[in-house]
C-alpha positions as CSV (number, residue, x, y, z in Angstrom):
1,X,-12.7,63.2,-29.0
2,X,-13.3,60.6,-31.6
3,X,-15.3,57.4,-30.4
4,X,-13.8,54.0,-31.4
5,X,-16.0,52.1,-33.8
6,X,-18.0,50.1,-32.6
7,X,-18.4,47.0,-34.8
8,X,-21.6,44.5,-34.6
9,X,-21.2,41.3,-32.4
10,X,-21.6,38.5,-35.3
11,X,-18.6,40.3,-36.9
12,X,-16.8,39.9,-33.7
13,X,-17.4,36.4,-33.5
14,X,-16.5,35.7,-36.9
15,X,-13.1,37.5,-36.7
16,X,-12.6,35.5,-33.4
17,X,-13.5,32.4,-35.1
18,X,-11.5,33.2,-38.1
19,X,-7.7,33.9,-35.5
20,X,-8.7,30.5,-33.7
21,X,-8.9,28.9,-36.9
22,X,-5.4,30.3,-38.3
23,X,-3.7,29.5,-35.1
24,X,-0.7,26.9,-34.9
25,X,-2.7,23.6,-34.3
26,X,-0.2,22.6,-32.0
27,X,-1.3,25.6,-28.9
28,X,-4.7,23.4,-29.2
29,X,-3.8,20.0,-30.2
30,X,-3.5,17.7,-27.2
31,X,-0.5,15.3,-26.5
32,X,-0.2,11.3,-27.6
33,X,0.4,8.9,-25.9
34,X,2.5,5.9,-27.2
35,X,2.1,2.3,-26.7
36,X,4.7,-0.6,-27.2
37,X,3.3,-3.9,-27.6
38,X,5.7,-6.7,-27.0
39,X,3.2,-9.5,-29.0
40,X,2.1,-7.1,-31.4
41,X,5.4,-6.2,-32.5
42,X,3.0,-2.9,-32.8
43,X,3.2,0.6,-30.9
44,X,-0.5,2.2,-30.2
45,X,-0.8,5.7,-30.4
46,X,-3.8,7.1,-28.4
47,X,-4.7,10.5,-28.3
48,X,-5.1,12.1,-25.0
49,X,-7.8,14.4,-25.5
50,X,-10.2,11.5,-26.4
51,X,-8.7,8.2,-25.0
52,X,-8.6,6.2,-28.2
53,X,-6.5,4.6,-30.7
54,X,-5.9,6.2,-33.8
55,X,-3.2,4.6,-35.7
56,X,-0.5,1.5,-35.6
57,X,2.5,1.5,-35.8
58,X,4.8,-1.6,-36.7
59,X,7.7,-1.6,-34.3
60,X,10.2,-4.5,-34.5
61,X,9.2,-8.0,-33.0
62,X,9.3,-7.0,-29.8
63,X,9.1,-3.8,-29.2
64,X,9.9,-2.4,-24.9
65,X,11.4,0.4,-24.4
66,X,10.8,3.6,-25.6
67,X,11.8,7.5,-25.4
68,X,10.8,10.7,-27.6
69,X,13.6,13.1,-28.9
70,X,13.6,16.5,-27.5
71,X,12.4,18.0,-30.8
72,X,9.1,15.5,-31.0
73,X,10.3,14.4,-34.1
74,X,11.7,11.0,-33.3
75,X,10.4,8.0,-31.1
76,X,13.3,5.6,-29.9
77,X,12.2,1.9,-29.6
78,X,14.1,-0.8,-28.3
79,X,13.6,-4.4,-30.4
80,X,14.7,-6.7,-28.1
81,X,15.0,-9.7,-29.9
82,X,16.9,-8.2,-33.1
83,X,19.2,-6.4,-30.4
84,X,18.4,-2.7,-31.9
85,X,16.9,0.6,-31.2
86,X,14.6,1.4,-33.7
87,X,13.9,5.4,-34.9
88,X,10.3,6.1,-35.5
89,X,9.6,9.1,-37.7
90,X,6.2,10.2,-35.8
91,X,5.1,12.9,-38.3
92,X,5.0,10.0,-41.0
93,X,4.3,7.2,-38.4
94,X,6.6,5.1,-39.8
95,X,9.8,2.8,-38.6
96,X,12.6,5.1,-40.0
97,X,15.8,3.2,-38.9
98,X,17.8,1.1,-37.0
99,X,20.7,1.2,-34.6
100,X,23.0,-1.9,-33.5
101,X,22.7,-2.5,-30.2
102,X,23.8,-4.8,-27.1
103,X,21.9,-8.1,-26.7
104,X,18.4,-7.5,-25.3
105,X,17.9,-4.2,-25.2
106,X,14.8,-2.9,-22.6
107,X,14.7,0.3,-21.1
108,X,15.3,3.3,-23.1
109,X,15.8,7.0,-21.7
110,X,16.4,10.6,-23.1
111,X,19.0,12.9,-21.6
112,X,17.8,16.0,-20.8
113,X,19.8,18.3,-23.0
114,X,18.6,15.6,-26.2
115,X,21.8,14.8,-26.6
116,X,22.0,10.9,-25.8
117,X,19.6,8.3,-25.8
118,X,20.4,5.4,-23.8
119,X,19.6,1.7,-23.7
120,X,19.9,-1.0,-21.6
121,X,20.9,-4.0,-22.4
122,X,20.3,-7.2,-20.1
123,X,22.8,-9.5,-21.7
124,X,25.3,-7.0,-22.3
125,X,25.3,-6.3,-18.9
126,X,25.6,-2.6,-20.2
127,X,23.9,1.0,-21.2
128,X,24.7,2.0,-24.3
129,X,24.8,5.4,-25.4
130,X,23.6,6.8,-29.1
131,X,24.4,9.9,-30.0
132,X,20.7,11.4,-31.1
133,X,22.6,14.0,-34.1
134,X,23.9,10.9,-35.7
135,X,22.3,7.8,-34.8
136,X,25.6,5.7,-34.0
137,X,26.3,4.3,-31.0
138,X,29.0,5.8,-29.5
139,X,29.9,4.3,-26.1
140,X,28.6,1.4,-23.5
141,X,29.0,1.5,-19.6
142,X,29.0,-1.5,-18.0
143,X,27.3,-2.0,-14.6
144,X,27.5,-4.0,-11.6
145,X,24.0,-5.3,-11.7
146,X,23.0,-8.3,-13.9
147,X,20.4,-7.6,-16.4
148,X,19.7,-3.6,-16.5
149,X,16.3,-3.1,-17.0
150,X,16.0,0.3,-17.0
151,X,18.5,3.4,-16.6
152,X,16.9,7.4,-15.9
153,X,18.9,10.0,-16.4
154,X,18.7,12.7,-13.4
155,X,17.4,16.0,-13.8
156,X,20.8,18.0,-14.9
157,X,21.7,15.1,-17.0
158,X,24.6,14.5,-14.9
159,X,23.8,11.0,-13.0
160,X,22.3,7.8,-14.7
161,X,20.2,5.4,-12.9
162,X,20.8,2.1,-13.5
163,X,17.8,-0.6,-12.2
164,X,18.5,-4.7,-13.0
165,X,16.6,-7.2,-12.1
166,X,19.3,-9.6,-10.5
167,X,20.4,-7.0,-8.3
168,X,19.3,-5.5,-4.9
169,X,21.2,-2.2,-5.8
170,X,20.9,0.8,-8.3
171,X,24.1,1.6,-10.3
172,X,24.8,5.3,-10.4
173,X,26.8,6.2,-14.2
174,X,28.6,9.2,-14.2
175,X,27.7,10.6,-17.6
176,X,31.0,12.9,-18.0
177,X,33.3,10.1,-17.0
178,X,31.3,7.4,-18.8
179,X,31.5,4.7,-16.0
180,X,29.7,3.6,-12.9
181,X,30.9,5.6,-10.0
182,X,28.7,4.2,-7.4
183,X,26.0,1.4,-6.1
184,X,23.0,2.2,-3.9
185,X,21.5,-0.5,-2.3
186,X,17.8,-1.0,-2.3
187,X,15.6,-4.0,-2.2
188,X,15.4,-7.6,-4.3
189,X,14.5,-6.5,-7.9
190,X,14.8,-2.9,-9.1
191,X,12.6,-1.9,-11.7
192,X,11.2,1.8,-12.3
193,X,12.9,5.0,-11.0
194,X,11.8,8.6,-10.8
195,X,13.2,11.9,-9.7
196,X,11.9,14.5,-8.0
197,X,12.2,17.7,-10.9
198,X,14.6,19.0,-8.5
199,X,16.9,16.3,-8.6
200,X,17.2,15.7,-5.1
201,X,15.4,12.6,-5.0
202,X,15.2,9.1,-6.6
203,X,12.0,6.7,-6.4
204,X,12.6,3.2,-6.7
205,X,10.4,0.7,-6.7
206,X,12.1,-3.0,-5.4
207,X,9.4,-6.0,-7.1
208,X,10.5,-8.5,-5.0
209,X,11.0,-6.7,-1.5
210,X,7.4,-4.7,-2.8
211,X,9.1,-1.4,-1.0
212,X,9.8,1.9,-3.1
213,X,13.1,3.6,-1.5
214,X,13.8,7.0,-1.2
215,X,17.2,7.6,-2.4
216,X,19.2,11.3,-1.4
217,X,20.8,12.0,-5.0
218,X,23.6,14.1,-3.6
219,X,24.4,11.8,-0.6
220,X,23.8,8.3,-2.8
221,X,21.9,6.8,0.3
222,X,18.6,5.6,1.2
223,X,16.7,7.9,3.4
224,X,13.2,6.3,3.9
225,X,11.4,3.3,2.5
226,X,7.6,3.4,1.7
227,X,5.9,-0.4,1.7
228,X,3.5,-0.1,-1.3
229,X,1.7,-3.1,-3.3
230,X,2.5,-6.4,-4.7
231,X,5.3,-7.0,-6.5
232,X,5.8,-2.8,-7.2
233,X,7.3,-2.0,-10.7
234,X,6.2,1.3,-12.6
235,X,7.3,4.5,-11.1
236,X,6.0,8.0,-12.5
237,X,6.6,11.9,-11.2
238,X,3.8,13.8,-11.3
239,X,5.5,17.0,-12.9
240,X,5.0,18.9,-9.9
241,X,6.9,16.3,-7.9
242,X,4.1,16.6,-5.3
243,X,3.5,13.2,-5.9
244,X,4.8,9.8,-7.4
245,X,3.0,6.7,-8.8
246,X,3.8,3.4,-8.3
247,X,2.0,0.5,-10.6
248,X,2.0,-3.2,-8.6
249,X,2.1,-5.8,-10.4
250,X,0.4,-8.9,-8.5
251,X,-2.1,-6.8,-7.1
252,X,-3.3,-4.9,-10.5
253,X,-3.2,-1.6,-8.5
254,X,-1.4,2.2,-8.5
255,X,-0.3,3.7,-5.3
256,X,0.0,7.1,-5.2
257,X,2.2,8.5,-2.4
258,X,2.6,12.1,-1.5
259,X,6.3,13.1,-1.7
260,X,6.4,15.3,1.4
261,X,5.2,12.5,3.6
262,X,6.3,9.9,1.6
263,X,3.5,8.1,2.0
264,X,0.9,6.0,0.4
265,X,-2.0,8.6,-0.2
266,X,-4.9,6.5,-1.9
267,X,-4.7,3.3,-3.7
268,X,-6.4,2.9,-7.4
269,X,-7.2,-0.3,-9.4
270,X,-6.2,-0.8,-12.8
271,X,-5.8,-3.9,-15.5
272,X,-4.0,-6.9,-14.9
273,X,-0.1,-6.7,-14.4
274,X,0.3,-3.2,-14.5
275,X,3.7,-2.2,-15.6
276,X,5.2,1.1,-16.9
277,X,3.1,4.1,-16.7
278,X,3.3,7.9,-18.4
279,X,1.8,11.1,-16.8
280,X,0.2,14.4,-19.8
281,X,2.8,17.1,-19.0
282,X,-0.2,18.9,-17.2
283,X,-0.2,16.2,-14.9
284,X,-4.0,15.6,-14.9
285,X,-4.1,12.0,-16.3
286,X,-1.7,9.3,-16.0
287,X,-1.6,5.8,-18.7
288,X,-1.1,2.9,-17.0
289,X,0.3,-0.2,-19.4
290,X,-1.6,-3.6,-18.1
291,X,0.0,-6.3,-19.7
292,X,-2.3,-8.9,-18.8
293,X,-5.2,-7.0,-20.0
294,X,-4.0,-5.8,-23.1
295,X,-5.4,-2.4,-22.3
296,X,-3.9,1.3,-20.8
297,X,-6.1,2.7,-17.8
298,X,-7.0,6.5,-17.6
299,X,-6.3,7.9,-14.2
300,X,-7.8,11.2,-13.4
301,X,-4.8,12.6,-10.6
302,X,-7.7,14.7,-9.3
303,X,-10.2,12.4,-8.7
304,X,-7.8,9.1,-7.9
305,X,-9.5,7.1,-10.6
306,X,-10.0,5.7,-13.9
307,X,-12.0,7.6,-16.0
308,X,-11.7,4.8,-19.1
309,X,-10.0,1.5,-20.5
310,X,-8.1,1.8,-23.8
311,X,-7.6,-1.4,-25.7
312,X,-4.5,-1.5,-27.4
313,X,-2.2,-4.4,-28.6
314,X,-0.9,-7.5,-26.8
315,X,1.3,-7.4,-24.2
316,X,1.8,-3.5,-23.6
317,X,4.8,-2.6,-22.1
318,X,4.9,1.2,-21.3
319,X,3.8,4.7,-22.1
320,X,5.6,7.4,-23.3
321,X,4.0,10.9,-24.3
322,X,4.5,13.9,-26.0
């Protein structure tokens, strides 16, 4: 029988070498993170694989909220005090756009199909919708709560969570029917919400009351409350949903509480007035916005600390990444 040839082992390597080098860039390529800063008028954009800054974008005069489009192509910004939602083209890293929006636009969300990106506007009193194939806003929802803050679409697109911060209850939007359907109530203060990638579960964190609750998505009650720091805010899902993370604001702190004891697991400190956070899709590190420090922390999710401090702009509001 014929013997397969054998071929020497620096050829090997170089052929190796050679398919790495022709591979997409993207398989290796790790994600970025995104960075709005309100004083700046500036988004960051740090890469995850090193923890640093490499490039600026101009965002607005205020730049808050923020969502990517479900192709990667387009980062949505919210510019509060010229009431728009700006289109960033992140290939060329460049503002490409502008759509009219309600006064004071803050939280921005993606629906899960990438259909709709939504807005919240505090004066409004409403969420807008805009269509992501065309750019136009198409409809608004107005809500119970004064001054949305943010709004989170669940898993299967179907509910929207609506947070405000002169409220002590979350507004649930039914996205088929375009209009609020129902109120949850919660503590003083609502700000960030998370579900579990099941769906089953909403995290909200209540600033004033400093108390996440544990809302059933199906039944549209409270179920448990979990005390956590200061002046709570910031709520991220580990993409696992094994855990969520919960940025306090007074205390310049993270708790991390395990989702099938719902409780406060460890306890990590970051910058001052930690605010919106983002979690790498692998779920290893999470970016933690410090708007007091003018800086993102580096969490290690295995290790439950900071591995390193990146400087970016003034006032940083949140993280998005992609």
């Amino acid at each position: 029988m014929k013997q397969p040839k054998k071929f020497p082992a620096n050829f090997v390597s170089s052929a190796l070498l050679i398919a790495a080098l022709q591979a997409p860039f993207a398989a290796f390529a790790a994600p970025f993170a995104y960075v709005p800063n309100e004083k700046s008028g500036t988004l960051s954009v740090v890469d995850t694989a090193t923890d640093e800054v490499v490039a600026n974008i101009k965002a607005g005069d205020k730049p808050r909220g923020l969502a990517i489009s479900k192709d990667g192509k387009t980062l949505y910004v919210s510019d509060q005090p010229n009431n728009d939602l700006i289109m960033v083209d992140l290939e060329k890293r460049v503002a490409a756009g502008t759509v009219d929006l309600g006064e004071s636009p803050e939280g921005v969300s993606i629906s899960p199909d990438g259909k709709w990106v939504v807005a919240a506007s505090e004066v409004s009193n409403a969420i807008n919708f805009v269509s992501t194939s065309t750019n136009k806003k198409i409809f608004a929802v107005k809500t119970r709560g004064k001054n949305p803050e943010h709004a989170v679409f669940s898993p299967d697109g179907k509910w929207l969570f609506v947070s405000a911060e002169e409220a002590d209850s979350v507004d649930v939007v039914d996205v088929a029917k375009r209009k609020q359907v129902a109120s949850v109530k919660v503590g003083e203060r609502p700000r960030g919400m998370a579900f579990t990638p099941d769906g089953k579960f909403a995290y909200i964190a209540s600033e004033l009351a400093s108390m996440v609750y544990v809302i059933d998505v199906p039944g549209k009650k409270v179920t448990q409350q979990i005390k956590a720091g200061t002046f709570c805010n910031g709520v991220t899902m580990a993409p696992d949903g094994k855990r969520v993370y919960v940025s306090n604001g007074k205390d310049g702190t993270v708790s991390v509480i395990d989702t099938a004891s719902n409780s406060v697991v460890a306890t990590i400190g970051v910058g001052k007035r930690p605010w919106n956070m983002a979690i790498t899709p692998d779920g290893k590190k999470l970016y933690v916005a410090n708007g007091r420090s003018n800086s993102v922390s580096v969490i290690d999710t295995d290790k439950l600390s900071v591995t390193s401090e990146v400087t970016v702009g003034e006032m940083p509001w949140g993280v998005v990444i992609r």
